[in-house]
N, C-alpha and C positions, 0 to 999 in steps of 0.2 A: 137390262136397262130398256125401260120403253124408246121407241123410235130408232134403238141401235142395230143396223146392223154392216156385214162386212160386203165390199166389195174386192174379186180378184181383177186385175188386171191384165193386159201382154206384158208387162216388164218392161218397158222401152218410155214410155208416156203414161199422163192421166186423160186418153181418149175416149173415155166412156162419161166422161165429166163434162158440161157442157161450162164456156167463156164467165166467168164471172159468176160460177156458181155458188162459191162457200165466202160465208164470211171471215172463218178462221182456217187458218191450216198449220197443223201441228204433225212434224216429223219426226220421230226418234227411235232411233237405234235402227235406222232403215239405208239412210242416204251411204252412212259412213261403211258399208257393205259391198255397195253396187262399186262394180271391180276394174270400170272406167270414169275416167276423169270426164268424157264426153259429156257421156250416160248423165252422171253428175249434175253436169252445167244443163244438160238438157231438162233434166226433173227439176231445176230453179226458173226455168222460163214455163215449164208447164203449172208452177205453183202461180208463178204471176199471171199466167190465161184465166186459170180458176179462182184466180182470188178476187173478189171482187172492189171496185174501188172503196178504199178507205177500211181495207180488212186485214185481220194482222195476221202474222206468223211466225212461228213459232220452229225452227228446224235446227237441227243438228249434225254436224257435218266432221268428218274423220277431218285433222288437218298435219300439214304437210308436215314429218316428223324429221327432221335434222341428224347430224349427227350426236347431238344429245342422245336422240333413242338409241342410235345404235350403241353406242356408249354405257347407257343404263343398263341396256338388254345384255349385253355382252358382259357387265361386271357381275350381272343377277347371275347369269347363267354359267361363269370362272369358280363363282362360290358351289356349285354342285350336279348342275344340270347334263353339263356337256358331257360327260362320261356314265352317264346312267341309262341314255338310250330314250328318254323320255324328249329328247328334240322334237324327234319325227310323232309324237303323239298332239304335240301341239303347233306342228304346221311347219317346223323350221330344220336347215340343215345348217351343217359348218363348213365355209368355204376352206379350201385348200389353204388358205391364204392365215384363214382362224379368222375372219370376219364371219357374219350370221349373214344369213338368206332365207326372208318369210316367203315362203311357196304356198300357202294359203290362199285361195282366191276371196274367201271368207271376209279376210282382214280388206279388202276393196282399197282403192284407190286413194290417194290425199291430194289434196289442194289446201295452196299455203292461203290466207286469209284476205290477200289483195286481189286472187283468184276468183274468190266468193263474191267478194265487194262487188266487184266490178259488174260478174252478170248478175245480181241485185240489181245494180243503179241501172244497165241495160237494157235490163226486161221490168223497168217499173217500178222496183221495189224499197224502197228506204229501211235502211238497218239501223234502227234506235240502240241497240247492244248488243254486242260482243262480248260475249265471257267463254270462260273454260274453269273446267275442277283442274284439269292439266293441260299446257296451253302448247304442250311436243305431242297432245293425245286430242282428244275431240272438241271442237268450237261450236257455243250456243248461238244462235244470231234470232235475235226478235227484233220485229216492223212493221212496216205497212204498209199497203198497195197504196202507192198515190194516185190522186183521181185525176184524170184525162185532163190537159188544158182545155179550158172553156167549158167542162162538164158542171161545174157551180153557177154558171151564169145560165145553162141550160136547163139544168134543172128546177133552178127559178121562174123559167120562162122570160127570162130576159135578153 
């Protein structure tokens, strides 16, 4: 694709990205990885440095999974899983107790959806929607940088 290409980063922030650089910023199958909650919140205030006023985005984010999952996971796994050895091939063991334990660093961190919210409205950003395919599994959230007070009277020169 002309004009495309890939930038690596340190993992921590988007510090090679100057304030207000992108019009759009689209994240997925990335956030819901990174294996702190901090981390997390942190890459939601670096999208709003980079985003520039009045630009949307677009990101996807692991969300905080209840004891529903553990529930679903636990009846998937009753029907064949647990006794075949295949636990430890995808990340989980069996507590003493007969409850599950994802040991995967892979599967990263969850924040429940008023988590998100909040550093959104914090760091600037308006969240037009909220959806999920499964809402104990991953949250969409699309919006948009809103622009500086007084930045529309400025930039009219008024």
């Amino acid at each position: 694709v002309p004009g495309l290409h890939f930038d690596v980063g340190e993992g921590t922030s988007l510090a090679q990205y100057q304030s207000e650089f992108f019009d759009v910023v689209w994240s997925y199958i990335t956030l819901r990885h990174i294996p702190s909650r901090s981390l997390i919140l942190g890459y939601l205030r670096e999208i709003a440095r980079v985003l520039a006023p009045g630009g949307r985005f677009i990101i996807e984010v692991g969300n905080f999974r209840g004891w529903q999952w553990y529930l679903r996971d636990d009846l998937a796994l009753r029907i064949g899983l647990k006794r075949t050895g295949r636990l430890a091939k995808i990340g989980m063991r069996v507590r003493p107790t007969g409850g599950l334990v994802r040991y995967n660093a892979f599967a990263g961190a969850r924040l429940p959806k008023r988590a998100i919210l909040k550093e959104l409205r914090a760091s600037g950003l308006g969240a037009d929607h909220v959806f999920s395919y499964d809402p104990y599994d991953h949250m969409f959230y699309t919006g948009h940088k809103t622009p500086a007070r007084g930045s529309e009277a400025l930039s009219q020169g008024l």
